[in-house]
N, C-alpha and C positions, 0 to 999 in steps of 0.2 A: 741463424746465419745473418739476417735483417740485425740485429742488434750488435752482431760482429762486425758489417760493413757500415754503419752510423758509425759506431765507435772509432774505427779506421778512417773516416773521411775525416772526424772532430779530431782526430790525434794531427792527422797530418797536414790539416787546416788550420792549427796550434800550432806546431811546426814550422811552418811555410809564414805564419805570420812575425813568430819569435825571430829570424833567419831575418825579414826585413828589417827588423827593428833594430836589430842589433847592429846592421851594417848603417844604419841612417846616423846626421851629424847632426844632433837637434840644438836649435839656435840658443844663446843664453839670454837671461831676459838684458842685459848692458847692451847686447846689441840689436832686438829689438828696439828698445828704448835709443839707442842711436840713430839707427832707420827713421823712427817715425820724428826724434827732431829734424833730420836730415830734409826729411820729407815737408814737413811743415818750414822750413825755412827756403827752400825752393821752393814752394806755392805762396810765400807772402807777395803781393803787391804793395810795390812800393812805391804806383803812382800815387795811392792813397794817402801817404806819408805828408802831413801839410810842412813847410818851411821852419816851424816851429820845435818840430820833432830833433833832439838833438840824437839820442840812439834810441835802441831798445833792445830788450836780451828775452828771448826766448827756452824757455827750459821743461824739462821734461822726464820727474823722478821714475825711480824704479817700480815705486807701488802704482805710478799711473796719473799722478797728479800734474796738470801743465799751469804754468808762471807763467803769463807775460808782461812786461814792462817795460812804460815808454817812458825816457827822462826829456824833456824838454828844457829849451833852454833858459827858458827864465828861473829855473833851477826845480819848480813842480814836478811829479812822479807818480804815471797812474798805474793803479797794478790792477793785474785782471787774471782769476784763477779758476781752477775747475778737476773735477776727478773723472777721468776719460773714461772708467765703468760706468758713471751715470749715461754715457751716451752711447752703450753697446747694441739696445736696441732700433735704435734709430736707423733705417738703411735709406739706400738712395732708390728711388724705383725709376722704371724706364720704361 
């Protein structure tokens, strides 16, 4: 009987989990990857921007790689890149 009521909890704890999944609306990676430029373009400071800076583009592929780039105006161009899995580990603590 012990073996019959395991098996009955794991069916229907199988079940019950299948039933959430199914109705959930999981995000696609384009709009993660939207989000998190989103995100990093509303936290730039752009007091730090010296006079010199004439723009800069921020970007942020699918596999997780971010571009940034500042063109200045005496026509120079610094590019600054990185793959955002090297920094998964890293948390913030408090």
């Amino acid at each position: 009987m012990k073996k019959f009521t395991i098996g009955l909890k794991i069916s229907l704890i199988s079940a019950c989990s299948v039933a959430l999944c199914a109705f959930s609306d999981p995000e696609t990676l384009e709009q993660y990857v939207g989000f998190l430029q989103k995100s990093l373009t509303e936290h730039y400071d752009f007091s730090q921007e010296s006079s010199q800076i004439k723009r800069y583009e921020l970007n942020i592929t699918n596999n997780g790689f971010c571009r940034y780039k500042r063109y200045f105006n005496n026509g120079k161009t610094e590019y600054f890149a990185f793959k955002l899995s090297k920094f998964k580990d890293i948390g913030v603590e408090m």
